[in-house]
C-alpha positions as CSV (number, residue, x, y, z in Angstrom):
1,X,4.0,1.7,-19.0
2,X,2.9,3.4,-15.5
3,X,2.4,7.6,-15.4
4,X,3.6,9.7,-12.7
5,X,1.6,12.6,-11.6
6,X,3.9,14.5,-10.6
7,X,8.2,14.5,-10.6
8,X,11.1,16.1,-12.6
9,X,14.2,14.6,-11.9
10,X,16.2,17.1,-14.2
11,X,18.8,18.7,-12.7
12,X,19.5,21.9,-15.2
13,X,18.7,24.9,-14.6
14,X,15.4,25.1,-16.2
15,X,14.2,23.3,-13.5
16,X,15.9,24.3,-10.4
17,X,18.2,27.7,-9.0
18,X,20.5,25.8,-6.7
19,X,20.3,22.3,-8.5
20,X,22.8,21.6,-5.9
21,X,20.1,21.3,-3.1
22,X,18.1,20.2,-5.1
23,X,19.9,17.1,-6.9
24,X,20.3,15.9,-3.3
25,X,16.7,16.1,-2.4
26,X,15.5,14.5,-5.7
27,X,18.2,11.4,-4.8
28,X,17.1,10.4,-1.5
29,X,13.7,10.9,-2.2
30,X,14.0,8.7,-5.2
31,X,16.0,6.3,-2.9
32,X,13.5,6.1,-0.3
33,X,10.8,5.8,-2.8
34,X,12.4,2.7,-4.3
35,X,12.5,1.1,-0.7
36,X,9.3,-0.1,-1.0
37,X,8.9,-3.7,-0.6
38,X,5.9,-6.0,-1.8
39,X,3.8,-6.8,1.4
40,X,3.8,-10.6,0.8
41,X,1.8,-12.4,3.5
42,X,4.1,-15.2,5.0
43,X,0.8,-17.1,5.6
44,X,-0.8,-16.9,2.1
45,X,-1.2,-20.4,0.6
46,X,-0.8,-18.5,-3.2
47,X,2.5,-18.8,-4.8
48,X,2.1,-15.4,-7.5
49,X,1.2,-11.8,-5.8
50,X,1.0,-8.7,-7.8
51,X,0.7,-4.9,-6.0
52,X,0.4,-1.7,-8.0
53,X,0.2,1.7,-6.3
54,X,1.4,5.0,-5.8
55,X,3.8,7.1,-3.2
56,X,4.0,10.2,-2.3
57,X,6.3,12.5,-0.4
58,X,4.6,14.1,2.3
59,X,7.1,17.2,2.3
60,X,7.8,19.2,-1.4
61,X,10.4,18.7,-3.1
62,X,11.1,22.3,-5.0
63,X,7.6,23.7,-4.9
64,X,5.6,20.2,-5.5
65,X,4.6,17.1,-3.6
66,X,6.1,14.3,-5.9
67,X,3.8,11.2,-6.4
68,X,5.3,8.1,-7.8
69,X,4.1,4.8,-9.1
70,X,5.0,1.5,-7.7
71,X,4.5,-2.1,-9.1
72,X,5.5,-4.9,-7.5
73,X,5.5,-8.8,-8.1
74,X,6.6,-11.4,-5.7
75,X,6.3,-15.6,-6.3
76,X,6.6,-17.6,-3.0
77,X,9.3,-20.4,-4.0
78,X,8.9,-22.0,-0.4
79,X,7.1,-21.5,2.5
80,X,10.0,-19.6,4.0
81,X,11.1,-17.6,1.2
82,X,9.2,-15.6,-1.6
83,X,11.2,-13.9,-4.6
84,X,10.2,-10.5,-5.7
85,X,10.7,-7.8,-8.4
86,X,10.1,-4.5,-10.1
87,X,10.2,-4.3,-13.5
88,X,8.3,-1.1,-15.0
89,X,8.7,2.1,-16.6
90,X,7.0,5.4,-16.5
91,X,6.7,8.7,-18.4
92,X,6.8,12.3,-16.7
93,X,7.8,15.8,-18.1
94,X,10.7,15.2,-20.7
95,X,11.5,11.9,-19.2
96,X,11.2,7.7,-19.6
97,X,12.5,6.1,-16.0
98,X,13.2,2.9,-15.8
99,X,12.9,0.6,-12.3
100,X,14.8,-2.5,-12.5
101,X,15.0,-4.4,-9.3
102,X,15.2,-7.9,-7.7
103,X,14.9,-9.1,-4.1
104,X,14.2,-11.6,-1.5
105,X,12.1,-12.0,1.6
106,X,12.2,-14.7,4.3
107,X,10.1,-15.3,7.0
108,X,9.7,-17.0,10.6
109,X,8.5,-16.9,14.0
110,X,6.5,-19.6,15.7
111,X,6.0,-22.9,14.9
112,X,2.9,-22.8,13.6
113,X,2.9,-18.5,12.6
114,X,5.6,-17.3,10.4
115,X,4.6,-13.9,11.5
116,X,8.4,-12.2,11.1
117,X,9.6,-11.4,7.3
118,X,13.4,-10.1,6.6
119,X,13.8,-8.2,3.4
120,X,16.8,-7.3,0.7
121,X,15.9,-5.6,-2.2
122,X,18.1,-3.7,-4.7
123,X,16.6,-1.4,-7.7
124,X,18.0,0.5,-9.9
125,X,16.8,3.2,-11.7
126,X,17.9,4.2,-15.0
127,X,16.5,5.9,-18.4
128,X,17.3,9.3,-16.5
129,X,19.1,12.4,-18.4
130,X,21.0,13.4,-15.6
131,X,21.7,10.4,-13.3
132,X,21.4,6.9,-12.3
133,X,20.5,5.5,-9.6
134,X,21.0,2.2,-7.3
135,X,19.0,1.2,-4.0
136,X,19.5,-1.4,-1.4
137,X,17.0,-1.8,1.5
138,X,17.1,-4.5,4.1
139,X,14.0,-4.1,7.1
140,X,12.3,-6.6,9.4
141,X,8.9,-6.8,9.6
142,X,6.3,-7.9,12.3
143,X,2.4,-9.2,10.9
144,X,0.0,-8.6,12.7
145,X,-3.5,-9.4,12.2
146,X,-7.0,-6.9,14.3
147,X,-10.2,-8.0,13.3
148,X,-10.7,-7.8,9.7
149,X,-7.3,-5.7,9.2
150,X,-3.5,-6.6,9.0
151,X,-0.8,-4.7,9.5
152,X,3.0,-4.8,8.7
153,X,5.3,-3.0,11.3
154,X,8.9,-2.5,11.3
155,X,12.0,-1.0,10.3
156,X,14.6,-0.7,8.1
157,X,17.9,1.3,6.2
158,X,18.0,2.3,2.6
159,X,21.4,2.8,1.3
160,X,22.1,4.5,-2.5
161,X,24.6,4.9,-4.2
162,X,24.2,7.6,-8.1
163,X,26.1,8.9,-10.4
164,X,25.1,12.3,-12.1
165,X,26.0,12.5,-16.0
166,X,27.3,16.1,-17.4
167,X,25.3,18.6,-18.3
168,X,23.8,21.9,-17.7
169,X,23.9,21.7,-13.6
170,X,26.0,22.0,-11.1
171,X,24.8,18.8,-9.1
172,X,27.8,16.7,-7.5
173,X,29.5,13.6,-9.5
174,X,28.5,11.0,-7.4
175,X,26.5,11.3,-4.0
176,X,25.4,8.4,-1.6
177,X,23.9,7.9,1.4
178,X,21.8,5.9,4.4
179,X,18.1,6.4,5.0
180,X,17.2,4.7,8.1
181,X,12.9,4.7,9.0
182,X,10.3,2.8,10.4
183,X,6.9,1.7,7.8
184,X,3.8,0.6,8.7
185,X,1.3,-0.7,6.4
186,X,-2.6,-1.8,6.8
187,X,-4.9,-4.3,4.4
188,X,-7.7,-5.2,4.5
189,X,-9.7,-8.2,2.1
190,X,-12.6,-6.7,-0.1
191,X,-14.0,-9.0,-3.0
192,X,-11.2,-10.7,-5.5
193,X,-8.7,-8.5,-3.9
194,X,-6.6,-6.7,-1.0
195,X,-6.1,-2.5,-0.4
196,X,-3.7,-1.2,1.9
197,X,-2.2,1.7,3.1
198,X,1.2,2.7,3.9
199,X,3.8,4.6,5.6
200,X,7.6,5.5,5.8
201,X,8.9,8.0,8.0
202,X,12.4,9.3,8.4
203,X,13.7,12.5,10.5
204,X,14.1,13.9,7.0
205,X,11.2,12.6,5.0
206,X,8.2,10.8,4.9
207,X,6.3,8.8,2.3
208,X,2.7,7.7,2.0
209,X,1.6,4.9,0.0
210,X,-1.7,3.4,-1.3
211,X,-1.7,-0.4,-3.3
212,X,-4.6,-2.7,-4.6
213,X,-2.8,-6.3,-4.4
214,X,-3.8,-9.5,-5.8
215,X,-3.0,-12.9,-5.1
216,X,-3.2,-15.7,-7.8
217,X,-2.8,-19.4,-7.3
């Protein structure tokens, strides 16, 4: 079980005025949130990677900045091709979400550097009193590695799709929607493991993230 500093994703009206607005903000923030992908390193010679973090929204959402957790965990079946998931649930306010997601990432580039990686990931989020939630995310990403850093540039579209549940709000059936940004994301080795720092920005909205990641076998 991972805790969230800070999100309500209640939609009554002991939470919000115009729940309308509001519902909207919460679902493409959540959306976006859930586009985070596992930053597996096409030229790691491990086969199991685990990376736990948090994200946060860099504009409020109501009168908070939301900060969510993240855990990732990706096993490299080939060379080419690493299989990845989220699996993890959280507690905040009145509230038990639950992330459920699967995905896949493939990479190539040069004949010795497989320095590209495609991703497709889709999560769902459920356990929620007033909606549920599904996320797709496909991006390319470049790797490159400065001195004792690497980095992780590219772009990419989130897509979601939710339902709202009844109940005391007046937040629309069903909503979806595109999130197209760019990400960027740093790392650098220290001891038995890897820290990085992120970043997703879109016209709308922006996330910053922070991981510890570690790689076994």
């Amino acid at each position: 079980m991972v805790y969230s500093q800070s999100a309500d994703f209640r939609f009554d009206t002991t939470v919000c005025q115009e729940c309308d607005n509001y519902a909207k903000s919460v679902i493409r923030s959540s959306s976006f949130w859930l586009s985070e992908s596992p930053a597996v390193d096409p030229m790691s010679k491990n086969r199991i990677m685990i990376q736990s973090g948090v994200s946060s929204v860099v504009t409020k959402i109501g009168n908070q900045y939301w900060t969510y957790p993240n855990f990732d965990i990706a096993i490299k079946a080939t060379n080419n091709l690493a299989l990845t998931g989220k699996v993890f649930g959280f507690s905040v306010e009145k509230e038990s979400p639950q992330i459920l997601g699967a995905g896949i990432q493939y990479y190539f580039g040069g004949k010795d550097t497989l320095d590209w990686a495609t991703s497709i990931q889709r999560v769902d989020l459920k356990g929620l009193n007033h909606f549920r939630l599904t996320s797709l995310t496909i991006d390319i990403r470049k790797w490159v590695e400065w001195r004792m850093f690497q980095f992780r540039i590219g772009a990419g579209s989130n897509f979601f799709k939710e339902q709202s549940y009844s109940g005391n709000h007046t937040a629309p059936t069903n909503m979806e929607g595109q999130i197209n940004f760019v990400g960027m994301d740093a790392f650098i080795s220290y001891s038995f493991a890897k820290f990085g720092f992120g970043t997703r920005i879109n016209s709308d909205s922006s996330f910053i993230t922070c991981f510890i990641q570690k790689e076994i076998f």
